[in-house]
C-alpha positions in Angstrom: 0.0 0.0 0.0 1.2 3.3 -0.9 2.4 5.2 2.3 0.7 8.7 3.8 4.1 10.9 2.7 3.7 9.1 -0.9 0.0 10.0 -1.3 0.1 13.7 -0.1 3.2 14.1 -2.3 0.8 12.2 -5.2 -1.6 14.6 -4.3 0.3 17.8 -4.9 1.8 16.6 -8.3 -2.0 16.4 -9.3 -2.9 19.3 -7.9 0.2 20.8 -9.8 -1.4 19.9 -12.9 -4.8 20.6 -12.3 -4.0 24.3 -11.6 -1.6 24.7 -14.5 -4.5 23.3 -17.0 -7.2 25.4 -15.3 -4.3 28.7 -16.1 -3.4 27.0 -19.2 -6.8 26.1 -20.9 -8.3 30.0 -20.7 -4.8 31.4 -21.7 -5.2 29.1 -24.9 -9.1 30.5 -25.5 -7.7 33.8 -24.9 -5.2 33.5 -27.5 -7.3 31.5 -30.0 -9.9 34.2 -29.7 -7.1 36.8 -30.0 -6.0 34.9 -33.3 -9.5 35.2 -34.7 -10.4 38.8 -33.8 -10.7 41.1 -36.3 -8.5 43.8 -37.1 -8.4 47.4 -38.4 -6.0 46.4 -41.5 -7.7 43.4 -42.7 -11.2 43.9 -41.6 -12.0 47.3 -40.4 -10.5 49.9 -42.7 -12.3 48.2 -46.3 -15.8 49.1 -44.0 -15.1 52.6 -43.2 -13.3 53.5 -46.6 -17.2 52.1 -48.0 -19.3 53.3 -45.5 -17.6 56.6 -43.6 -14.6 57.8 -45.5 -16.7 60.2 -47.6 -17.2 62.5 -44.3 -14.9 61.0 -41.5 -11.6 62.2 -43.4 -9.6 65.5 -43.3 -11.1 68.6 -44.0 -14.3 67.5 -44.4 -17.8 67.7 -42.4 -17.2 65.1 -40.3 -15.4 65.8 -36.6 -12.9 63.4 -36.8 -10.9 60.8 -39.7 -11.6 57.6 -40.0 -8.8 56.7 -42.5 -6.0 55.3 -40.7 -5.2 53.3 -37.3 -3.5 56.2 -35.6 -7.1 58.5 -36.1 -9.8 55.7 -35.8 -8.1 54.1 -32.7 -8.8 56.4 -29.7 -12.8 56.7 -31.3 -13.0 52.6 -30.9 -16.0 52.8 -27.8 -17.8 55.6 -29.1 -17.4 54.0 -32.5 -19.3 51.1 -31.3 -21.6 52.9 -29.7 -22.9 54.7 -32.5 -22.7 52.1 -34.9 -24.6 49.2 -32.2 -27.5 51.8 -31.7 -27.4 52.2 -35.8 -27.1 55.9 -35.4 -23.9 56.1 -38.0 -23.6 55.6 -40.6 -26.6 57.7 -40.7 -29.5 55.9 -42.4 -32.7 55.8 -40.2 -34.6 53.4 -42.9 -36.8 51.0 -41.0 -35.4 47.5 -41.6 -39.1 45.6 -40.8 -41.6 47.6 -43.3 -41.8 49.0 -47.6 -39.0 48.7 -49.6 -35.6 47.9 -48.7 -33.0 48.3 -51.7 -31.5 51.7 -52.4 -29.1 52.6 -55.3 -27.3 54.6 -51.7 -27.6 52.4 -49.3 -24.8 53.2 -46.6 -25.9 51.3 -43.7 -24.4 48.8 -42.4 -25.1 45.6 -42.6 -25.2 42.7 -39.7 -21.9 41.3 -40.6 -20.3 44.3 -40.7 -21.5 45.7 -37.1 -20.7 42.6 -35.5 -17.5 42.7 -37.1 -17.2 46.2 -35.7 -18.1 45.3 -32.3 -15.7 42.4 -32.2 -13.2 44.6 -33.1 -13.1 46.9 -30.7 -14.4 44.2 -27.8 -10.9 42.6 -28.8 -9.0 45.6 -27.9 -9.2 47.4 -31.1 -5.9 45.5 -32.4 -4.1 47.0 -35.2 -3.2 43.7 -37.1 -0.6 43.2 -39.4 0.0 46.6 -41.9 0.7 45.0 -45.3 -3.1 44.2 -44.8 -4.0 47.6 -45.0 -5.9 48.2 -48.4 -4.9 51.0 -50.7 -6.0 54.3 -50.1 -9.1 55.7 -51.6 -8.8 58.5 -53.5 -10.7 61.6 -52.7 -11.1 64.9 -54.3 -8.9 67.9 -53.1 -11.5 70.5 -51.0 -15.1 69.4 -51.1 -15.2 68.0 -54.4 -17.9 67.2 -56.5 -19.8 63.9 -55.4 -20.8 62.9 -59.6 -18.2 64.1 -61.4 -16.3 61.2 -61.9 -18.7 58.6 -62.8 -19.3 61.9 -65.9 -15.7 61.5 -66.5 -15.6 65.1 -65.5 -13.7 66.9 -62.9 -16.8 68.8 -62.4 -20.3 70.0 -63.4 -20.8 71.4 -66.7 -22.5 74.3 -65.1 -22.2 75.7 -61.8 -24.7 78.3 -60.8 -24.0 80.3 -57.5 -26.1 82.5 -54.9 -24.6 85.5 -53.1 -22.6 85.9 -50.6 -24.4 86.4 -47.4 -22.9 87.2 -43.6 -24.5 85.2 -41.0 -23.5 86.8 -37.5 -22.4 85.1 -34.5 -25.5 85.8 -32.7 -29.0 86.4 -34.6 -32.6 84.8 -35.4 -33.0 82.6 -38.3 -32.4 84.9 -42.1 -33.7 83.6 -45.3 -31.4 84.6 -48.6 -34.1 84.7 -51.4 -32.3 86.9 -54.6 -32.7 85.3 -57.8 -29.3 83.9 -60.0 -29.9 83.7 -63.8 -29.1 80.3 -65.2 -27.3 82.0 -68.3 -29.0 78.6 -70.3 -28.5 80.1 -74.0 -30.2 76.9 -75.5 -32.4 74.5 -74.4 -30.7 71.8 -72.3 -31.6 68.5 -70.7 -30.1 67.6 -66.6 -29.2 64.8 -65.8 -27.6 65.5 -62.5 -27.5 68.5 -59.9 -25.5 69.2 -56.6 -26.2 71.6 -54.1 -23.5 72.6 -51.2 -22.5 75.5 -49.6 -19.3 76.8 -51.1 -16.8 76.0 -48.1 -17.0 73.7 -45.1 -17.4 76.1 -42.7 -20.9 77.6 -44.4 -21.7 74.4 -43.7 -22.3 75.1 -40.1 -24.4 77.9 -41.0 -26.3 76.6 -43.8 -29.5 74.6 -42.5 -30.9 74.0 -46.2 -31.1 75.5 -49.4 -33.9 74.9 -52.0 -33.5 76.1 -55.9 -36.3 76.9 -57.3 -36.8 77.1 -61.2 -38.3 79.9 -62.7 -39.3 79.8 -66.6 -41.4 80.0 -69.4 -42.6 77.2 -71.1 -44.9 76.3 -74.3 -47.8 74.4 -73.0 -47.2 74.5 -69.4 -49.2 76.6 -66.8 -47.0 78.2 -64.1 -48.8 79.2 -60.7 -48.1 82.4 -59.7 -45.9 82.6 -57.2 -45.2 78.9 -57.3 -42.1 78.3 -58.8 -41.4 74.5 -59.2 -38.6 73.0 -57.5 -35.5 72.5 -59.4 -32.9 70.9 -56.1 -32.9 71.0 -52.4 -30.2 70.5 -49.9 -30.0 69.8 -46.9 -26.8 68.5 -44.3 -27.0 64.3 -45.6 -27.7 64.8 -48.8 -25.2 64.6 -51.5 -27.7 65.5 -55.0 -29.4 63.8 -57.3 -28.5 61.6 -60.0 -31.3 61.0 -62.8 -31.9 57.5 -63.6 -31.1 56.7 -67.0 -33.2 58.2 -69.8 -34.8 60.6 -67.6 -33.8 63.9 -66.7 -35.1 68.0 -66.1 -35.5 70.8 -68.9 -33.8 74.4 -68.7 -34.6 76.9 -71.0 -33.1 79.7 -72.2 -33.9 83.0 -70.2 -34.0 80.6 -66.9 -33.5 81.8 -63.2 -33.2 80.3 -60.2 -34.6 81.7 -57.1 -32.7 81.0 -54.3 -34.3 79.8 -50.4 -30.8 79.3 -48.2 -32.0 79.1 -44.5 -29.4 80.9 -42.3 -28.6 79.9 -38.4 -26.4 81.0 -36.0 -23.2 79.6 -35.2 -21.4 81.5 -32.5 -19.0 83.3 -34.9 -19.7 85.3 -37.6 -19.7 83.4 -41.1 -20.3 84.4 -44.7 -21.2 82.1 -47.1 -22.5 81.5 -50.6 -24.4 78.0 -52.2 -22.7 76.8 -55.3 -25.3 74.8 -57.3 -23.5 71.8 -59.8 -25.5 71.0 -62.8 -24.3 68.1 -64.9 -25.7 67.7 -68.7 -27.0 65.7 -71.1 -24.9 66.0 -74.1 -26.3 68.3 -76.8 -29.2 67.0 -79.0 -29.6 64.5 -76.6 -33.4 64.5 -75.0 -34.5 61.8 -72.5 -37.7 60.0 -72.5 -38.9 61.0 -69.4 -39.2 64.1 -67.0 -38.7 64.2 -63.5 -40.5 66.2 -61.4 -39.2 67.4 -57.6 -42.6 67.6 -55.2 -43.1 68.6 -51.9 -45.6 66.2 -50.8 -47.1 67.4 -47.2 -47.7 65.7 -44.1 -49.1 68.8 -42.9 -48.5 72.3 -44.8 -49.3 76.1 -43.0 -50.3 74.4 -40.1 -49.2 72.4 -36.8 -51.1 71.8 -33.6 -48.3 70.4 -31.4 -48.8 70.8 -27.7 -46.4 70.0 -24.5 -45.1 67.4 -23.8 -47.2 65.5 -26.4 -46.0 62.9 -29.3 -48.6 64.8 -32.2 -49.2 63.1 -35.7 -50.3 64.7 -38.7 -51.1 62.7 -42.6 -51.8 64.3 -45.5 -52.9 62.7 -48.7 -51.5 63.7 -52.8 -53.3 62.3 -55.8 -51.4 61.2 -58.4 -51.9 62.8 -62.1 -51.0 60.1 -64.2 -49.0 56.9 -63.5 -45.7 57.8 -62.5 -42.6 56.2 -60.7 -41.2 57.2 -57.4 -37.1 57.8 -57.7 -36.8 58.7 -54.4 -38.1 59.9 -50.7 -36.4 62.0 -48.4 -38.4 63.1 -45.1 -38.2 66.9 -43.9 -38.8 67.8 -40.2 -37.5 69.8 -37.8 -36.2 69.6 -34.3 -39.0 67.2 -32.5 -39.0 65.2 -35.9 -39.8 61.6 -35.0 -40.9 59.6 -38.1 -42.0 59.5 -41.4 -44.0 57.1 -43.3 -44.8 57.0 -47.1 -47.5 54.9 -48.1 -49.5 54.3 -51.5 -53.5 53.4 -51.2 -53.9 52.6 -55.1 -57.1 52.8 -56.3 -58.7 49.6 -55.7 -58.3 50.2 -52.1 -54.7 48.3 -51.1 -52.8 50.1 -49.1 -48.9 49.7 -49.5 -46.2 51.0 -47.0 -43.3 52.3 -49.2 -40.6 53.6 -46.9 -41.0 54.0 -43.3 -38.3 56.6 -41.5 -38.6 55.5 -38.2 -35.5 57.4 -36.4 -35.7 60.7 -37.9 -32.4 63.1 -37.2 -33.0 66.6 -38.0 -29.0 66.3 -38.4 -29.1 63.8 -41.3 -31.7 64.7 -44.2 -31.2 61.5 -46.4 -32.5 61.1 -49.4 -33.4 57.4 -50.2 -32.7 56.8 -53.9 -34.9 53.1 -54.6 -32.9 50.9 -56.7 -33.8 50.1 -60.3 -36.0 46.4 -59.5 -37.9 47.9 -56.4 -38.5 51.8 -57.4 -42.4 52.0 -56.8 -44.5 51.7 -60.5 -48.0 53.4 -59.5 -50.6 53.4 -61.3 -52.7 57.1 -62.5 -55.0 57.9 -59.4 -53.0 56.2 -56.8 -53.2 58.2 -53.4 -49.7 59.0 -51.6 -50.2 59.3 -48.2 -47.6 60.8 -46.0 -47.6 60.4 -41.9 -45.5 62.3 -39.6 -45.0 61.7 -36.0 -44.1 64.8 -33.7 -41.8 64.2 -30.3 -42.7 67.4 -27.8 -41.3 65.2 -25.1 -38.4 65.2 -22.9 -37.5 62.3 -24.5 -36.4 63.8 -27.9 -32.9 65.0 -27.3 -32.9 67.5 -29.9 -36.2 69.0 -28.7 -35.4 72.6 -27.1 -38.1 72.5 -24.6 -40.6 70.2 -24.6 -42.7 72.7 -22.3 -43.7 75.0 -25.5 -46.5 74.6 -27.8 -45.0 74.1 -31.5 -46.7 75.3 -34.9 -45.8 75.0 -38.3 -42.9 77.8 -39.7 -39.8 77.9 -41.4 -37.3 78.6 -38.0 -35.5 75.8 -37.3 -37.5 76.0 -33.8 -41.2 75.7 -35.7 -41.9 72.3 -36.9 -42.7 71.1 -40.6 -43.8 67.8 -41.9 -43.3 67.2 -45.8 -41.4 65.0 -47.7 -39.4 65.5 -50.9 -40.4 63.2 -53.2 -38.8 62.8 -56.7 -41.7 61.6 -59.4 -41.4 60.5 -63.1 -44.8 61.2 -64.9 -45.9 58.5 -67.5 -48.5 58.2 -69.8 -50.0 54.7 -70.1 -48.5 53.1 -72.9 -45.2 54.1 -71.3 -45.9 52.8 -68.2 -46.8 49.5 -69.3 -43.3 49.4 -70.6 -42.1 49.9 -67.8 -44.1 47.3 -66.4 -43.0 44.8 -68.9 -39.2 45.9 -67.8 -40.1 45.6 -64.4 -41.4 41.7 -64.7 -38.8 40.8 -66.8 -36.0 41.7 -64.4 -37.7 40.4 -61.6 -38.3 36.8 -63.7 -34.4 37.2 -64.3 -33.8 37.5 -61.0 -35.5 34.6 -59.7 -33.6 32.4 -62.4 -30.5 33.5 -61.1 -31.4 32.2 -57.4 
């Protein structure tokens, strides 16, 4: 039999081993997990050159670069923060309702948050630098966001407003002088960019909205009620025609000017710079597209403390017509959006839902080609807006004041800008036709 000394000395020897596994076995998971975390080289930097390059590098609107290790390192928790609650990049598209593929689409998708997340949950590790992909290339200054896929280094016509002064301190100013377009000949758009001029009028510039004023054979202008050419507001980058599509200037054009002016704390002047980018001459698209303000609510606002308020309002459609895009336009107490279509027979369809709105982010959702709604002549679109006067809406300014409708940045509005293409029947048919076909194709390829 083995002795006491032998089986206390046994006894240590095991217990020896027992603790070195139970150090060795979560040093091994530790390092396994290490080996498999991702890193900013390999992983990280290919999702922010996508998805947050174009304002998170220098000089441009974001606070901070993204570009490198050495900038996006000390941002890793608040990084994951923002991108965990979905609030950058800056998309507020409901996931769960109406359409959800976008020719813009810069969200984020599952993968790449978790990836994120990981990431920084694994220290925010560098990994190994000849993983780091090539740099993207970027415009000097501002640039111009559709240049390049023109082949251009920038529009074909830039029209600008005047320079205005915006003092430190002061109410809200509206700059509303007219520009002539200098159009000598009749011309077809099929791209236009709004911005102010520097990134500093930026701070000052809440939105600014080019309206087209002209004289055309056949159509009747309301007085007073010049039609829409381009609006901009902070999140929005332009907009790009689809193909064959585009917007008429004529000769003896203007553009009247609506730049909304707010303080910053230091005194700022500032000018808009409009980008126009055309179709080449003797070129004419087939279709026309038409910028509308479609209203929640327009003139009027009932919104009382410390109340969550909801206004709809309902636009008929002329003829059939596709939808290009929908951008929702609120202001501070902003809370949602919803677009919906009740087509004649009575169906109801929910189109795009906003659910998140930041007054900080005006994005305009541009539908991709397969999913852009095809409405038929009579179709109703119905527009919902859903007002915050709460303590819980950060933004809101005091949730103890009754809001109405106005143009101050501390009224409320409820409209959405919705880009329409007009069809008569035969054409939209066609369309149609297209629609089905690439839909068939699709399925095929699944």
């Amino acid at each position: 039999m083995m002795g006491l000394k032998s089986r206390q000395a046994r006894n240590v020897v095991v217990g020896m081993y027992v603790l070195s596994a139970a150090l060795v076995v979560p040093w091994s998971a530790a390092a396994a997990d290490a080996v498999k975390a991702p890193t900013f080289t390999k992983d990280i930097a290919p999702i922010f050159q996508e998805k947050c390059a174009a304002c998170h590098r220098p000089d441009s609107i974001a606070p901070m670069s993204l570009m490198t290790f050495a900038e996006a390192r000390p941002w890793a928790r608040s990084i994951k923060a923002r991108v965990s609650d979905r609030q950058m990049p800056p998309w507020q598209i409901d996931r769960s309702v109406g359409i959800q593929k976008f020719k813009n689409d810069r969200s984020l998708t599952d993968d790449q948050v978790e990836t994120i997340v990981h990431w920084v949950d694994a220290g925010a590790p560098q990994g190994d630098p000849k993983d780091m992909p090539p740099a993207r290339q970027w415009p000097d200054g501002q640039g111009w966001n559709f240049a390049a896929a023109f082949g251009q280094k920038e529009p074909d016509l830039i029209i600008k407003s005047y320079d205005f002064t915006m003092p430190a301190v002061s109410q809200d100013v509206w700059d509303k002088r007219v520009t002539p377009s200098g159009i000598t000949e009749p011309r077809w758009v099929r791209a236009i960019e709004i911005r102010p001029e520097t990134t500093k009028g930026r701070r000052i510039t809440h939105h600014a909205i080019a309206y087209l004023e002209q004289t055309e054979a056949g159509v009747v202008a309301v007085p007073g009620l010049p039609t829409p050419f381009m609006e901009w507001a902070v999140g929005k980058q332009g907009e790009m025609m689809r193909p064959d599509t585009g917007k008429l200037l004529l000769p003896g054009s203007r553009f009247h000017w609506d730049i909304h002016y707010s303080q910053a704390g230091e005194e700022i002047t500032n000018k808009v710079e409009m980008g126009i980018y055309l179709y080449p001459k003797g070129q004419e698209p087939k279709y026309r597209t038409t910028l509308s303000l479609v209203p929640a609510a327009l003139g009027t606002l009932d919104i009382r403390p410390n109340t969550v308020a909801v206004a709809e309002g309902f636009t008929p459609l002329r003829e059939s017509a596709r939808i290009e895009s929908f951008q929702a336009h609120m202001h501070l107490r902003g809370k949602a959006m919803m677009l919906e279509a009740i087509l004649p027979g009575g169906q109801k369809q929910v189109i795009s839902l906003v659910s998140d709105f930041n007054f900080n982010w005006m994005t305009t959702y541009v539908y991709a080609d397969d999913a852009a709604p095809l409405l038929p002549k009579g179709t109703i679109l119905k527009v919902t807006a859903w007002h915050d006067n709460t303590s819980a809406k950060k933004s809101n300014p005091d949730p103890n004041q009754w809001v109405g409708w106005g143009d101050r940045t501390v009224d409320e509005m409820a409209h959405a800008w919705i880009n329409i293409v007009y069809m008569k029947d035969d054409d939209f048919k066609i369309e149609q036709d297209k629609r089905r076909a690439m839909q068939t194709t699709v399925t095929a390829q699944r």
